[in-house]
C-alpha positions as CSV (number, residue, x, y, z in Angstrom):
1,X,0.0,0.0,0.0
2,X,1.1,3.6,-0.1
3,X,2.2,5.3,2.5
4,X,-0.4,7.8,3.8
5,X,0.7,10.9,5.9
6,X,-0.9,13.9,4.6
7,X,-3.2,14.9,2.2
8,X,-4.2,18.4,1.3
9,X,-6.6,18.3,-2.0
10,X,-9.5,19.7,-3.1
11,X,-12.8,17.5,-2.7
12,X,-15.5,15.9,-4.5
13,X,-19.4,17.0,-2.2
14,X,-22.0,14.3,-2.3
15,X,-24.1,15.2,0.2
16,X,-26.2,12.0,0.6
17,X,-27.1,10.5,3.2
18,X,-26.7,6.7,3.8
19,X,-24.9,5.9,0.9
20,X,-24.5,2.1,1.0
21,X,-22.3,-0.6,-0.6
22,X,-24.5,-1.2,-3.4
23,X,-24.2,2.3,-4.3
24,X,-20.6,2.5,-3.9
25,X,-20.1,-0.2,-6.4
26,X,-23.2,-2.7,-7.6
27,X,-23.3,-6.1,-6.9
28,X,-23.1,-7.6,-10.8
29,X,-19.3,-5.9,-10.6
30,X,-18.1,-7.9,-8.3
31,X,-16.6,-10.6,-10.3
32,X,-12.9,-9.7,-10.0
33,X,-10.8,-10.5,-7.4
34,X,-7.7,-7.8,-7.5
35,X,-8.1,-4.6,-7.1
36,X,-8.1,-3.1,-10.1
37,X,-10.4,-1.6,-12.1
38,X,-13.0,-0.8,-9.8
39,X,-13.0,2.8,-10.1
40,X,-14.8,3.0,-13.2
41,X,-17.5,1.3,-12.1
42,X,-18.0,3.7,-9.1
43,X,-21.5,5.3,-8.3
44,X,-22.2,2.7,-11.5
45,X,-25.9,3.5,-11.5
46,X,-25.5,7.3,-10.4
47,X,-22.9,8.0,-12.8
48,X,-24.5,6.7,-15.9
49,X,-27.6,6.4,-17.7
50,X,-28.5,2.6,-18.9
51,X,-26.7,3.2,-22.3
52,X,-23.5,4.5,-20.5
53,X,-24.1,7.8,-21.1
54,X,-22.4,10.2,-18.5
55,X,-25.6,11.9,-16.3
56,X,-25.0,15.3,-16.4
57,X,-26.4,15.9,-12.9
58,X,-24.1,14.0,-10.7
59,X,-20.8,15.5,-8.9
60,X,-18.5,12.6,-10.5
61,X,-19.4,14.0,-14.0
62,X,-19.0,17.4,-13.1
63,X,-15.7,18.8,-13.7
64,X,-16.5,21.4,-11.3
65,X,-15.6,19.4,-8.3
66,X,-12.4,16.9,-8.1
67,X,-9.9,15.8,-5.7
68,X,-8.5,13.1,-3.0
69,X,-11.2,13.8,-0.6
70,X,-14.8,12.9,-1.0
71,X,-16.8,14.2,1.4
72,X,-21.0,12.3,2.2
73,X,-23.3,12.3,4.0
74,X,-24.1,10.8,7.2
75,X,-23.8,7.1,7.6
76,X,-21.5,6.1,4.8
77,X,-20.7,2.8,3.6
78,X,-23.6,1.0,5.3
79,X,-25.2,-2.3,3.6
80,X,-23.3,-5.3,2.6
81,X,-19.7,-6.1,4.4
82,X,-18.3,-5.8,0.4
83,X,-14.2,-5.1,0.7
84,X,-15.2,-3.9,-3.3
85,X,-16.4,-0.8,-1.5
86,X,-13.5,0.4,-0.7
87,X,-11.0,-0.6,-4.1
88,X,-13.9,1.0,-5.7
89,X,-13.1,4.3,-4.1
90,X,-9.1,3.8,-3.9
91,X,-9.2,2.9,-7.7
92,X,-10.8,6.1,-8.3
93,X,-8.5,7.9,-7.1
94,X,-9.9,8.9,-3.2
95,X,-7.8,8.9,-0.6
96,X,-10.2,10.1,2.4
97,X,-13.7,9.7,3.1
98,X,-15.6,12.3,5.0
99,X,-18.6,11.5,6.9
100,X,-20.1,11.9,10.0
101,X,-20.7,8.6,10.6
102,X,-19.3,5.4,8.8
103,X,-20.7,1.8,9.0
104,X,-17.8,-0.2,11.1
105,X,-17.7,-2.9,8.2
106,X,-16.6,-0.1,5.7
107,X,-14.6,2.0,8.0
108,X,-12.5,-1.6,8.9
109,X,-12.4,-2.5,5.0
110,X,-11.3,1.3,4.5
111,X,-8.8,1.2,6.5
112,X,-7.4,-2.3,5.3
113,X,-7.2,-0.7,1.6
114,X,-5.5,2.7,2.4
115,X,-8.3,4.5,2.5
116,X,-9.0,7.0,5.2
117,X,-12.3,7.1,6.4
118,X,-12.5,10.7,8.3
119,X,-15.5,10.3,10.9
120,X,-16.4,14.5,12.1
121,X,-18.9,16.6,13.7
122,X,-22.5,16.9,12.3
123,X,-21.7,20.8,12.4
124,X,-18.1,20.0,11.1
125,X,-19.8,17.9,7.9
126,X,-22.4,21.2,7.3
127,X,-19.8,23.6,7.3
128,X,-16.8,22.0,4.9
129,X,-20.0,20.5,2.8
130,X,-21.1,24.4,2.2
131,X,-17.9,25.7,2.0
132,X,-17.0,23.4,-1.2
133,X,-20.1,24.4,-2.8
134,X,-19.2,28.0,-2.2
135,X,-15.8,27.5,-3.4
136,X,-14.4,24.1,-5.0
137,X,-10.8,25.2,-5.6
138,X,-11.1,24.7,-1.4
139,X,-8.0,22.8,-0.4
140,X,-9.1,20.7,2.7
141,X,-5.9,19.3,4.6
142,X,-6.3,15.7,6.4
143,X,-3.2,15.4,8.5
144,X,-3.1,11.5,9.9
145,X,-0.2,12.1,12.0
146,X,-2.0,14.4,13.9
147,X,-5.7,13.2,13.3
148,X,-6.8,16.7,12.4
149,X,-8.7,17.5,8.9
150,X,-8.8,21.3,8.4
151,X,-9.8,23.8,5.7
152,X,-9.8,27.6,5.9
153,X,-9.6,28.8,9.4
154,X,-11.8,25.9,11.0
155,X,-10.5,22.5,12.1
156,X,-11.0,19.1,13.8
157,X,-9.7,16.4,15.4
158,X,-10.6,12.4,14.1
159,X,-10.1,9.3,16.0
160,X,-8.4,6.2,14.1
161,X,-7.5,3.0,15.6
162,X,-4.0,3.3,16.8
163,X,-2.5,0.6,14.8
164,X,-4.2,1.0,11.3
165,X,-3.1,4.6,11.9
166,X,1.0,3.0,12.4
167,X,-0.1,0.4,9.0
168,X,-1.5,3.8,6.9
169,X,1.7,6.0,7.6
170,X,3.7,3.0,6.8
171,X,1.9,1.6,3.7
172,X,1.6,-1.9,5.6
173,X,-1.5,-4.1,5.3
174,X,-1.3,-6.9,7.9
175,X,1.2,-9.2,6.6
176,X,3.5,-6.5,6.4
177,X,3.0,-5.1,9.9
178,X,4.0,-9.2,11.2
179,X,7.1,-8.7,8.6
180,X,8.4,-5.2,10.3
181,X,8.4,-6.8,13.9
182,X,10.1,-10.1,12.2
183,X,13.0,-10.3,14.8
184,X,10.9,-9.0,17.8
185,X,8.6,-11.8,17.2
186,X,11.7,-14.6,16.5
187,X,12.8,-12.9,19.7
188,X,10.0,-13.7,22.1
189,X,9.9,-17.3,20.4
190,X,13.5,-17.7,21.7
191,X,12.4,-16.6,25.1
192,X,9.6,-18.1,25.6
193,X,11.0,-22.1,24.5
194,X,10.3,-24.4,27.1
195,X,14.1,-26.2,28.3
């Protein structure tokens, strides 16, 4: 995975409220089992009309919004546990999610992917929601370091769990996080043998 310490971006404002994995990415794409490719299949049924014609209407087809950082609705990533939720997202190029609340399925399977799921205030959410429709050259900062997402002069703090936080600003998934403590592992083993 990549690394993931900072990321100041513009974002993408989809102000809808439980947005669920079917949304994220439909069911009848689920046939591949890398992670590629996903990304243009994204919002599949928002995105396009049936003949896979761009809708006009939605944010992903408007070239007025764009960035690193998508920022939803309340209750993001509810529905089915799919892990396709989230290489949906990375593969389209996001590296944070903003809500102000994500279903703990998602936020794990985020988090397992290198995405960032960024859990804020209702008021928080309002405010940088309305300040990217006011202005969406906004650059909104999301340091992980120290678990603060800020834009103009407001900011907030985000909880993560303490060691997907130490895999993200390493770029380790799970196997490599056993890999890195290698010889503190081989160590205790050699310690704890029974004579």
């Amino acid at each position: 995975m990549e690394k993931f310490v900072k990321v100041t971006s513009t974002a993408v404002p989809m102000p809808i409220e439980d947005i669920d994995t079917d949304q994220i990415i439909p069911a009848r794409f689920l046939k591949a089992t890398n992670r590629e490719g996903f990304g243009e299949n994204l919002f599949r049924d928002w995105r396009y009309e049936k003949g896979n014609e761009p809708k006009a209407d939605f944010v992903l087809n408007d070239s007025t919004y764009s960035g690193e950082i998508l920022v939803a609705g309340k209750n993001f990533g509810c529905g089915s546990s799919r892990e396709h939720a989230a290489w949906a997202l990375y593969d389209y190029g996001f590296r944070v999610v903003v809500s102000s609340f994500f279903a703990d399925i998602f936020k794990g399977n985020a988090l397992n992917n290198g995405l960032l799921p960024v859990q804020v205030s209702d008021a928080f959410l309002s405010d940088l929601l309305q300040a990217i429709k006011k202005n969406p050259a906004l650059q909104v900062t999301v340091n992980l370091p120290e678990q603060v997402i800020s834009f103009d002069d407001k900011a907030e703090t985000f909880e993560v769990n303490a060691y997907k936080k130490e895999c993200l600003l390493n770029g380790y998934d799970d196997i490599d996080f056993l890999v890195s403590i290698k010889e503190e592992i081989e160590a205790y083993e050699a310690s704890s043998k029974v004579i």
